[in-house]
ROVO-93748 format. One record per residue: x, y, z of N, C-alpha, C, O in turn. Coordinates in pm, whole numbers, plus 32768, in hexadecimal, padded with zeros to 4 digits. Example, Ala and Ser with C-alpha at 12.3 -4.5 7.8 and 13.67 -1.06 7.14 Angstrom:
<rs>
R / 8527 / 7DC7 / 830C / 84CE / 7E3E / 830C / 8528 / 7EB6 / 830C / 8590 / 7EB4 / 834E
R / 8505 / 7F1F / 82C4 / 8557 / 7F96 / 82CA / 850A / 8003 / 8313 / 853D / 8072 / 8324
</rs>
This chain:
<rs>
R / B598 / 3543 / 6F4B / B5E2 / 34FD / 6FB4 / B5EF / 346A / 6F8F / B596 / 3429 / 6F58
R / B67A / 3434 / 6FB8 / B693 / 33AE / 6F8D / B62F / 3351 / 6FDA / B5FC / 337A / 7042
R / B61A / 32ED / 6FB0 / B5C9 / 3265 / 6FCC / B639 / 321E / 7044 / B6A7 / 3255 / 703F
R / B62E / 31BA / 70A0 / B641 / 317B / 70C6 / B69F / 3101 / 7052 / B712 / 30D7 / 7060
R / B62C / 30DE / 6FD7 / B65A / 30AA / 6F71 / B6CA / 30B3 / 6F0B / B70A / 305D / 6ECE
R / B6CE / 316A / 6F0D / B720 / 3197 / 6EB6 / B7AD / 31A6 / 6EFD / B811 / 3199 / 6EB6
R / B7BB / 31C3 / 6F88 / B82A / 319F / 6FC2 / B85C / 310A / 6FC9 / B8D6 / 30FA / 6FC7
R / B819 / 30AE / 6FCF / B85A / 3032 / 6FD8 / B86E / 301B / 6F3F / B8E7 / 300E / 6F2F
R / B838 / 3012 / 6ED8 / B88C / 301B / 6E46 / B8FF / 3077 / 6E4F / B96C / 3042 / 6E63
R / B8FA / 30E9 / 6E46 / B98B / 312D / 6E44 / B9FF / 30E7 / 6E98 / BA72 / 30E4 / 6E6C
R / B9D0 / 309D / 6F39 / BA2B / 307C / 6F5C / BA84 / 3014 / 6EFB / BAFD / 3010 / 6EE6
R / BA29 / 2FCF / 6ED0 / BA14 / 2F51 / 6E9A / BA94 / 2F5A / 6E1F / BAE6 / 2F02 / 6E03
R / BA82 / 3006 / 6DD3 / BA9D / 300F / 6D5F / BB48 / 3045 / 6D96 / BBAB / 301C / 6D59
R / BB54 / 309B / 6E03 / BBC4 / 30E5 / 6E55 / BC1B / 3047 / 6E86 / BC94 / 3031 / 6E7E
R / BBC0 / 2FFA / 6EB1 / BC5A / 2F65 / 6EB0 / BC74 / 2F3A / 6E29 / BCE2 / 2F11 / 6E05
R / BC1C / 2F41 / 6DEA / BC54 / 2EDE / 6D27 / BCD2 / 2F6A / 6D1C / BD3C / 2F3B / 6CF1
R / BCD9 / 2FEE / 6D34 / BD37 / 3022 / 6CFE / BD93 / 300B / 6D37 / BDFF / 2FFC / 6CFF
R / BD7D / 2FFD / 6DE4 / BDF2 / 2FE0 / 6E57 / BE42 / 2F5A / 6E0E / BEBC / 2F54 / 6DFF
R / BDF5 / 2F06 / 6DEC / BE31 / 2EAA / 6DEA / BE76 / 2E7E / 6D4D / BEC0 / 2E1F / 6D33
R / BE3C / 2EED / 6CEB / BEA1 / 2F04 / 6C49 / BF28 / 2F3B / 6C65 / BF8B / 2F1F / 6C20
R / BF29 / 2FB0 / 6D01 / BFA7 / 2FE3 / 6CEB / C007 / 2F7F / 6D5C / C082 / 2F89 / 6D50
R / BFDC / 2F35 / 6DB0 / C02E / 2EE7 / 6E0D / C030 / 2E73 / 6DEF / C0A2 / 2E47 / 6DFA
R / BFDD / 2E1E / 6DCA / BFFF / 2D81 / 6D9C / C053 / 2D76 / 6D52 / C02F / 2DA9 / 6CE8
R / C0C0 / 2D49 / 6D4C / C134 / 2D08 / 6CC9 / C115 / 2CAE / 6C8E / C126 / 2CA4 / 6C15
R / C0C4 / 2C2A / 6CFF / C0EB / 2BC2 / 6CAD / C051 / 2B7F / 6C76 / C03B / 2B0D / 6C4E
R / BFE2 / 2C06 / 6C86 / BF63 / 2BD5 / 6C58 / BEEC / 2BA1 / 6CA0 / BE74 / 2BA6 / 6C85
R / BF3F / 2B5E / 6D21 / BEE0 / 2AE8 / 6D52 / BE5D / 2B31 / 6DAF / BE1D / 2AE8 / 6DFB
R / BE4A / 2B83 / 6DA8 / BDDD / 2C33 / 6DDC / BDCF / 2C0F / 6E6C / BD65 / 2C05 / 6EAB
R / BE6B / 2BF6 / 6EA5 / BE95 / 2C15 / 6F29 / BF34 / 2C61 / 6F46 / BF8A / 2C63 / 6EEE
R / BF41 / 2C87 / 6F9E / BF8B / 2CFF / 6FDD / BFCC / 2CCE / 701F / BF95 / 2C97 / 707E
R / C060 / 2CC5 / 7016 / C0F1 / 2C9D / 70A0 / C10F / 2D2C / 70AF / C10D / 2D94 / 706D
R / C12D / 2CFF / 712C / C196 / 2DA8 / 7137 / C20A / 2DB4 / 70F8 / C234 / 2E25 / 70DF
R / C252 / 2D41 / 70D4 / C2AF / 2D68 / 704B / C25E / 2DF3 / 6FCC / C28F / 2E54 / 6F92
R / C204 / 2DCB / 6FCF / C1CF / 2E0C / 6F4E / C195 / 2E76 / 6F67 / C17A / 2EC0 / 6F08
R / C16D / 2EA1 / 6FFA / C14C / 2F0A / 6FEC / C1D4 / 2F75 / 7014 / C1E9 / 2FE4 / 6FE3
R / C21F / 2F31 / 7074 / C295 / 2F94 / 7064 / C2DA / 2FA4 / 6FFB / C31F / 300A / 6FFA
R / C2E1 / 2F52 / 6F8B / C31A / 2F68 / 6F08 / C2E0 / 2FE4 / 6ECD / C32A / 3041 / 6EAB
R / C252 / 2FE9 / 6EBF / C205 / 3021 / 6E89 / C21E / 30B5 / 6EC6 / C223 / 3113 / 6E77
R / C22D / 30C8 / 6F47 / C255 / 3132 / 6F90 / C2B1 / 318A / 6F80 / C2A0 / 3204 / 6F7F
R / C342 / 3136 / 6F6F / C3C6 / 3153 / 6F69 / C3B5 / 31A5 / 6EB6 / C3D4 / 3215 / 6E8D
R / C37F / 313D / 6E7C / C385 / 3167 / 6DF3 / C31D / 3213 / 6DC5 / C319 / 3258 / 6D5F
R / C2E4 / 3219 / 6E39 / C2A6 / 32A6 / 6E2A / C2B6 / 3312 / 6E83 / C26E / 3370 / 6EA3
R / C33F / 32E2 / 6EAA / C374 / 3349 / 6F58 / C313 / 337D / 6F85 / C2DC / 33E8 / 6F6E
R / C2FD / 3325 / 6FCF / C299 / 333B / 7060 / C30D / 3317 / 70A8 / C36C / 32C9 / 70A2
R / C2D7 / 337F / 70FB / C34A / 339D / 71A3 / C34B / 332F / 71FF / C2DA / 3315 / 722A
R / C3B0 / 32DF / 7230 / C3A4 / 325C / 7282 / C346 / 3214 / 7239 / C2D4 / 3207 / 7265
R / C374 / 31D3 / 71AA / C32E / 3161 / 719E / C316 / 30D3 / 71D0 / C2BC / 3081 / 71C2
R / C38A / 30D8 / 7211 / C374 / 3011 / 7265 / C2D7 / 303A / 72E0 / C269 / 3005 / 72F0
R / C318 / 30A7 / 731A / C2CD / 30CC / 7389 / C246 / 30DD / 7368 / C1ED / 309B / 739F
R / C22F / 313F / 7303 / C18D / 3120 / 72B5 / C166 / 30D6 / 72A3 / C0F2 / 30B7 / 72BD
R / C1DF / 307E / 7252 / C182 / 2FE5 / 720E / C163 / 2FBD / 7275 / C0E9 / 2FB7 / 727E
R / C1AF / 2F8C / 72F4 / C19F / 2F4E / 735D / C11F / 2F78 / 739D / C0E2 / 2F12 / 73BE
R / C0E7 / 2FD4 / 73B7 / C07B / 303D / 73E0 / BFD6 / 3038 / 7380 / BF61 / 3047 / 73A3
R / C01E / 3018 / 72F3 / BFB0 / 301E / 72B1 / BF7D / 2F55 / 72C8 / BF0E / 2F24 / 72DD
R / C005 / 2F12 / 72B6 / BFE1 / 2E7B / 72BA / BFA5 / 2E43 / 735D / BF7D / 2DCF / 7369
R / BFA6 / 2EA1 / 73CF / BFB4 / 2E7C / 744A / BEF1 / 2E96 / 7457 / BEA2 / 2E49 / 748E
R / BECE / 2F21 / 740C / BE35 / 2F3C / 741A / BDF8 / 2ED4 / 73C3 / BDC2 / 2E76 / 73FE
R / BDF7 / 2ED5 / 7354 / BDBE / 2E91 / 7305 / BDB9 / 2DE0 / 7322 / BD60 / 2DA0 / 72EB
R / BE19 / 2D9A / 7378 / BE29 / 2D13 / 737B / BDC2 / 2CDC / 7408 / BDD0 / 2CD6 / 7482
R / BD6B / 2CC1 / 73BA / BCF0 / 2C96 / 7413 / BD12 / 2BFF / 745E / BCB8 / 2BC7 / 749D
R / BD9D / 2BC0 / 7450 / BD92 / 2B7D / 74BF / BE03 / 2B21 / 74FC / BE24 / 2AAB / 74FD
R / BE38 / 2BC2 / 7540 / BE90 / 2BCE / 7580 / BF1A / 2BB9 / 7584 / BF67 / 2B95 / 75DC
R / BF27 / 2BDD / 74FC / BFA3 / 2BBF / 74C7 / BFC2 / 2B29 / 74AB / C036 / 2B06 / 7497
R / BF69 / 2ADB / 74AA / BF90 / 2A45 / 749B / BF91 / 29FA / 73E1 / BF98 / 298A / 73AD
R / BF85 / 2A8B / 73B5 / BF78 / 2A89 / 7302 / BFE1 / 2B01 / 72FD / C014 / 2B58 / 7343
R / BFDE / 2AC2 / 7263 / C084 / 2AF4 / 721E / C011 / 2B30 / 7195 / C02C / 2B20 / 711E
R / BFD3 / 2B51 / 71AD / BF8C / 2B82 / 7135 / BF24 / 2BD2 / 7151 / BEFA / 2BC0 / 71C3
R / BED4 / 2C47 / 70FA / BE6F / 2C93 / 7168 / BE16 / 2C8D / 7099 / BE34 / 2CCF / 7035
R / BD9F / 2C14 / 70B1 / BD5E / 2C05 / 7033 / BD09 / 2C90 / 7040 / BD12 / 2CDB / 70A1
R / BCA5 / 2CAD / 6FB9 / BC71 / 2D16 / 6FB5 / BC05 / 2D23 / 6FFE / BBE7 / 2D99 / 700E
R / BBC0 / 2CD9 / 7032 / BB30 / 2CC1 / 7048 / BB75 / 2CED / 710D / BB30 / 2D2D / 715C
R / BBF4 / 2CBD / 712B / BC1F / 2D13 / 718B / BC31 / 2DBB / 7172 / BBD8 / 2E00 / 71A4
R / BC6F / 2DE4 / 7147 / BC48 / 2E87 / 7120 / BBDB / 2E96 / 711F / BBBF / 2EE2 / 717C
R / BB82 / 2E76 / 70E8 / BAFA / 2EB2 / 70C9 / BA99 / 2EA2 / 713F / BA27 / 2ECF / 713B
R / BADA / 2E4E / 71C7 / BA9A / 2E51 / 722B / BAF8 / 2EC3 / 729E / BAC7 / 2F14 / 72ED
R / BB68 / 2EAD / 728B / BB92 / 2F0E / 72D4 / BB49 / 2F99 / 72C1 / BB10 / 2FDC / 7316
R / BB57 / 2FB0 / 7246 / BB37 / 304B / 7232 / BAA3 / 303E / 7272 / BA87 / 307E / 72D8
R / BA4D / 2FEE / 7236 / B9BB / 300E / 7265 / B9BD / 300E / 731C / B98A / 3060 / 7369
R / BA02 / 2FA4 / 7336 / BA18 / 2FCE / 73EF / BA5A / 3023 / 7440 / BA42 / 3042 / 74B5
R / BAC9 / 3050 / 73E0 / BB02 / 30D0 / 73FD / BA7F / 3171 / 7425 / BA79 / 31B8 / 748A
R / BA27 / 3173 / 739D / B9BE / 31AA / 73AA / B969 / 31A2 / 73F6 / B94C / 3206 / 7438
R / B933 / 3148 / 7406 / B8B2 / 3117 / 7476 / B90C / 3146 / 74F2 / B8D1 / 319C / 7532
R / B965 / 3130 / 7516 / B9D9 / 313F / 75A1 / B99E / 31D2 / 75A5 / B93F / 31F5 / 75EB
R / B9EC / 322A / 7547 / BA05 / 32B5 / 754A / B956 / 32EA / 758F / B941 / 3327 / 75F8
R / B8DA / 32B1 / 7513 / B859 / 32FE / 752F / B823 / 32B1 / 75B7 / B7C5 / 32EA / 75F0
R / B843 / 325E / 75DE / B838 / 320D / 7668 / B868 / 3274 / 76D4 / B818 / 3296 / 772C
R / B8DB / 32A2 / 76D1 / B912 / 32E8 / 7716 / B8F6 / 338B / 773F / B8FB / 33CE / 77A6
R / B8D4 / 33A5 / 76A5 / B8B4 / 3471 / 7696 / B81A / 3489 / 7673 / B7E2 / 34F6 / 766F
R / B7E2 / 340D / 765A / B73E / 344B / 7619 / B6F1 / 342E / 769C / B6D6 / 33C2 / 76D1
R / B6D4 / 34AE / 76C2 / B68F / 348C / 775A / B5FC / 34A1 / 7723 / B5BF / 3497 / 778E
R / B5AA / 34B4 / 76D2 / B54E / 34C6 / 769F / B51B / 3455 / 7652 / B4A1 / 3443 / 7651
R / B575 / 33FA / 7607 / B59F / 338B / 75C3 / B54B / 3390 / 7544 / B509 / 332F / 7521
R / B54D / 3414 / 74F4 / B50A / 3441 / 7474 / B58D / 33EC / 7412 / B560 / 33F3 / 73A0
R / B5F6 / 33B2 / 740B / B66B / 3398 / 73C4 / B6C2 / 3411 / 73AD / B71E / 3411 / 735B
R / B6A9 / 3460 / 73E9 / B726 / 3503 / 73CF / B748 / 3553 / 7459 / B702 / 356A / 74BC
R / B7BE / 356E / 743D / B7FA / 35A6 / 74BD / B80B / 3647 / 74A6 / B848 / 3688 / 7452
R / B7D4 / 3660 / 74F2 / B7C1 / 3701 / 7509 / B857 / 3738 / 7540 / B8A5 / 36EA / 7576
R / B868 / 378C / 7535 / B8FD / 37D8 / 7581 / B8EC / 37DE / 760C / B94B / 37CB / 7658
R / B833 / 3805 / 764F / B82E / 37FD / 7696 / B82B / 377A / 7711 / B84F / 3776 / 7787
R / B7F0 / 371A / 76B6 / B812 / 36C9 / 76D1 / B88C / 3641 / 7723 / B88C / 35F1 / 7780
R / B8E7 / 3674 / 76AE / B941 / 364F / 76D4 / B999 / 36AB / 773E / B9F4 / 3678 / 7780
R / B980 / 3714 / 7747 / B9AD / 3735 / 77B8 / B974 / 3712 / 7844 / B9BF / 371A / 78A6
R / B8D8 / 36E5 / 7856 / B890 / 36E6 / 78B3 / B8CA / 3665 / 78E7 / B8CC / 3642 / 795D
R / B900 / 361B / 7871 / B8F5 / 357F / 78A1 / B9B5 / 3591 / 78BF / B9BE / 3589 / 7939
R / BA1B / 359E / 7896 / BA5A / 35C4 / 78D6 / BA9D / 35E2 / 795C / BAFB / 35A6 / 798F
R / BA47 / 366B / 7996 / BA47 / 36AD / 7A05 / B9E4 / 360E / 7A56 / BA19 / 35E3 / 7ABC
R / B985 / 35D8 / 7A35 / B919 / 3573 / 7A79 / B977 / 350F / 7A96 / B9AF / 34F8 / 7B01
R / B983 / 34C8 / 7A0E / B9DF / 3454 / 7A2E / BA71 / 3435 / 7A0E / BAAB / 33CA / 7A23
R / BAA7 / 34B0 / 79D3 / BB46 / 349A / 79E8 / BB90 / 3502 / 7A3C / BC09 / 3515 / 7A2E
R / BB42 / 3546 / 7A94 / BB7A / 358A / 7B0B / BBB9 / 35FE / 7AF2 / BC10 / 3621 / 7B42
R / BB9D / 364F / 7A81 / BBF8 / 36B0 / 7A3B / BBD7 / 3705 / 7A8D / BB92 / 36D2 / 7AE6
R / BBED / 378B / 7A9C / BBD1 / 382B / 7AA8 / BB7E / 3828 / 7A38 / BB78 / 37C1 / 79F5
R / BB29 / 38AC / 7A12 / BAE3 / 38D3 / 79C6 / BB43 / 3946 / 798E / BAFC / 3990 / 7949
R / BBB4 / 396D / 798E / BC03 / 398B / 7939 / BC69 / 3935 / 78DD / BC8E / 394C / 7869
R / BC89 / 38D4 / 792D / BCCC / 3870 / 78FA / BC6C / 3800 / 788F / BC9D / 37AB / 7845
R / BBFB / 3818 / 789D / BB9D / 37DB / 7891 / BB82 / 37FA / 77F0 / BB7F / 37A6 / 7796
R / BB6E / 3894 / 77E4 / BB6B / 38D1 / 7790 / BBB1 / 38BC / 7735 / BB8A / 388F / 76CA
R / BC2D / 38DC / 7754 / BCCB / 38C3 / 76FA / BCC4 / 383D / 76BC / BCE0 / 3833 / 7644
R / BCA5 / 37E3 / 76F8 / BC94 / 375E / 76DF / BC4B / 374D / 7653 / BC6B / 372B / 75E1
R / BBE1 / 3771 / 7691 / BB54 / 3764 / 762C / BBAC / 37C0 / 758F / BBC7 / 3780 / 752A
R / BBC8 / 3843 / 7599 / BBF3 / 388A / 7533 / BC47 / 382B / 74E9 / BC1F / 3807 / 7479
R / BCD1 / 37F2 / 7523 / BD23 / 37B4 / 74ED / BCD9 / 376E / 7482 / BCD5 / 378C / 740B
R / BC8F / 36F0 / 74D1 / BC32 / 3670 / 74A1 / BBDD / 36AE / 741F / BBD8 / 366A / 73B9
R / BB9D / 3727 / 7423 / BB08 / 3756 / 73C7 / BBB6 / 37A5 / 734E / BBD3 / 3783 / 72DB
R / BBEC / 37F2 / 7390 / BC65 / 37FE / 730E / BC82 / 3778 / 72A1 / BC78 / 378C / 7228
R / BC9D / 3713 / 72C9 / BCFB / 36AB / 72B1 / BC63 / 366F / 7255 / BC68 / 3665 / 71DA
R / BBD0 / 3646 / 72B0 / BBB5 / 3601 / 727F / BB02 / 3638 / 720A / BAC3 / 35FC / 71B3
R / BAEF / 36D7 / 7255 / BA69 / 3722 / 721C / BA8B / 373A / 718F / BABA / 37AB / 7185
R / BA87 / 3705 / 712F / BA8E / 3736 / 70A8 / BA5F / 37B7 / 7071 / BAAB / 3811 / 704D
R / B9E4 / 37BC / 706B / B982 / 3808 / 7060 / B9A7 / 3894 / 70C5 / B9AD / 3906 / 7096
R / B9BC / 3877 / 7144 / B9DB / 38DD / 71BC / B950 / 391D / 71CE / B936 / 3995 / 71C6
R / B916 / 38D9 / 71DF / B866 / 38C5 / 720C / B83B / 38CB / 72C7 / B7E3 / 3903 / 7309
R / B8BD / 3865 / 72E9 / B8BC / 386F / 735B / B869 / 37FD / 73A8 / B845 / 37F7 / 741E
R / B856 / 37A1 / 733A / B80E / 3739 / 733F / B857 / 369E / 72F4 / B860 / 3676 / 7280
R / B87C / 366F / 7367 / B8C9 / 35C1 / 72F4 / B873 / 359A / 72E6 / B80D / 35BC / 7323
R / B87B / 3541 / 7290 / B835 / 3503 / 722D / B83F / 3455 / 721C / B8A7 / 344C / 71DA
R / B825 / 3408 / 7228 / B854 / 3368 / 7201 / B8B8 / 3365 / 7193 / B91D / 331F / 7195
R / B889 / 33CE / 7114 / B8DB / 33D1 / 70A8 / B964 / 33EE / 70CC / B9C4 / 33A4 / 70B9
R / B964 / 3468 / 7104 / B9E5 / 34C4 / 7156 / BA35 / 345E / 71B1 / BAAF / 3452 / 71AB
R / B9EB / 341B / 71FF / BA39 / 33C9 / 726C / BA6B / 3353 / 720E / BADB / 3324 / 7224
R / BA0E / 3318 / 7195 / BA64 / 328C / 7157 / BAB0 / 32B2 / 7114 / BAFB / 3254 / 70F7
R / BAD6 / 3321 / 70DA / BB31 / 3352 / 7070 / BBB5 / 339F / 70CC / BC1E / 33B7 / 7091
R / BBA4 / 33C0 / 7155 / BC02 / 33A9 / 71D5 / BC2B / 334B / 71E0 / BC9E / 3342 / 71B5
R / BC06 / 32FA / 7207 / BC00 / 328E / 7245 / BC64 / 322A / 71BA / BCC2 / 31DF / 71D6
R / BC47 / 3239 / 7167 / BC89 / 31DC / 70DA / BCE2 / 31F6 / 70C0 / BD2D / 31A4 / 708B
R / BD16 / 32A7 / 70E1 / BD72 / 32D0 / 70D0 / BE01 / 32A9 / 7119 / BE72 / 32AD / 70E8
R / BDD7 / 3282 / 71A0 / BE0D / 3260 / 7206 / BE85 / 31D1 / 71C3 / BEFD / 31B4 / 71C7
R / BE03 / 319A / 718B / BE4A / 3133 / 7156 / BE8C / 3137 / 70C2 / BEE4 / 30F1 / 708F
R / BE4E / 318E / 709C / BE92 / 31AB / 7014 / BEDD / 3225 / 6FDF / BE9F / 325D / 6F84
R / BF55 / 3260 / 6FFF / BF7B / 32D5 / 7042 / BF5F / 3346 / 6FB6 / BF4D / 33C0 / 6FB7
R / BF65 / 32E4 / 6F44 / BF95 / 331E / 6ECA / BF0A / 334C / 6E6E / BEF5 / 337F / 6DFF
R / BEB5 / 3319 / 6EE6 / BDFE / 3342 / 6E8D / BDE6 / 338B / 6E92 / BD7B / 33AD / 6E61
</rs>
């Protein structure tokens, strides 16, 4: 099982690539020029709208920058995570059970326990690698990076 440690290097290592395939001009920060370039040039579906989506999460403050540096990515993603196991680890071991996330769900996002279910399936499809039935920190940052990096 990954380290705490070994996820924040990978993140670390998952922006140096973010930012080999989107920076143009070097300076190891991010316009949304460049990431919708980067987009368009690898047909992704609604690229302004992505870029816009990917530059809107990642810009820690509040849109009042024209640039999203790396050391921003590498906090998004890690708070993206903490958000997610904040939210589904009702046990707070760092891993989200299926059951779990359904409990918390139906608790605190008001679902049905069928809807609840469906939910959870979607989420453990998209994001259980393994299909263990158990996320993982690894599973959720390599989600979570993806989000921002469509092409990883």
């Amino acid at each position: 099982m990954a380290t705490v440690s070994d996820v924040c290097k990978k993140i670390e290592q998952d922006v140096e690539s973010m930012l080999k395939k989107y920076d143009r001009d070097g300076d190891k920060s991010l316009t949304l020029d460049e990431i919708t370039d980067y987009l368009c040039q690898n047909k992704v579906k609604n690229p302004e709208r992505t870029a816009y989506m990917i530059f809107k999460r990642l810009d820690t403050n509040n849109g009042k920058c024209s640039k999203i540096k790396s050391k921003e990515l590498e906090d998004a993603i890690k708070r993206e995570v903490a958000d997610i196991l904040k939210f589904y680890d009702q046990n707070e071991d760092k891993r989200i059970t299926f059951d779990e996330m359904v409990e918390s769900l139906i608790k605190s996002g008001g679902f049905e326990r069928e809807a609840a279910k469906n939910t959870a399936t979607f989420y453990f499809d998209e994001i259980d690698t393994d299909k263990d039935k158990v996320l993982t920190i690894a599973e959720l940052k390599k989600y979570c990076g993806s989000l921002a990096n469509p092409q990883q």
